[in-house]
N, C-alpha and C positions, 0 to 999 in steps of 0.2 A: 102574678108576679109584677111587682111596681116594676117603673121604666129608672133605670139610674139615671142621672144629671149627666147630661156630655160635660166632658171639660173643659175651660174657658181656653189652656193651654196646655199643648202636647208637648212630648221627649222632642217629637218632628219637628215642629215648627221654633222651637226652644234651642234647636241644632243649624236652623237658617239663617238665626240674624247674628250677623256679623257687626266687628268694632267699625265704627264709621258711618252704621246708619244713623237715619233719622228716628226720631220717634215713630214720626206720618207712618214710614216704611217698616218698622215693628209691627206699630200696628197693622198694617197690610199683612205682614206676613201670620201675625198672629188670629187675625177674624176680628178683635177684642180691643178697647180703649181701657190703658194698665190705671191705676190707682194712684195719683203721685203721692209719695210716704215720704218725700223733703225735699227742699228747696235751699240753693243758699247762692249767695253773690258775693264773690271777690272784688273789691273793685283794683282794676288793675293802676300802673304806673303808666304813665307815658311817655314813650321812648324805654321802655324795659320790661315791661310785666301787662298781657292784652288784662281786661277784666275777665273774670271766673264767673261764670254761670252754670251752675249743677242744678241737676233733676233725678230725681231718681222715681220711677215706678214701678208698683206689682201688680202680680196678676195672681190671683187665686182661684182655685178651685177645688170643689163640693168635696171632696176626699181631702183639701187639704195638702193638698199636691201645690208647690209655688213656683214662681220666678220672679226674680228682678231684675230690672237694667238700670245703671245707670249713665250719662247724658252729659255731656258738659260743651258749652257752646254748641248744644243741638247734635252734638254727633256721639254712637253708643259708645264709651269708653270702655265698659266693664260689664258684667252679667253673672247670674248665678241661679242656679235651680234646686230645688228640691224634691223628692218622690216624683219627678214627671216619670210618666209612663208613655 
């Protein structure tokens, strides 16, 4: 019987990180360094508007099971999963 591929990321771990972290601490929670899928820069106003910095990374695994987060001045704003188990 072949060994299946563990996966890169769980339901569990998928369930811990919170709006606010860092990547660093994603990745901590996760085991895993995510794939960035985009990048983009606001630049902001001064005295109205900071600049905008987005990131966004995924994380896949072997079944096809996913996440992403995304990041804006460094802290997690948003997240979504698919098939975690």
């Amino acid at each position: 019987m072949a060994n299946k591929p563990s996966p890169v990321v769980t339901l569990d771990e998928y369930s811990r990180l919170r709006e606010g972290m860092t990547y660093e601490q994603a990745v901590a929670v996760i085991g895993a360094q995510g794939v960035e899928q985009a990048s983009s820069t606001t630049e902001g106003v001064p005295g109205y508007m900071p600049t905008l910095r987005i990131k966004t990374y995924g994380w896949l695994n072997p079944d096809g099971s996913n996440m992403n987060a995304m990041f804006q001045n460094g802290k997690m704003v948003n997240k979504a999963q698919f098939g975690l188990r």
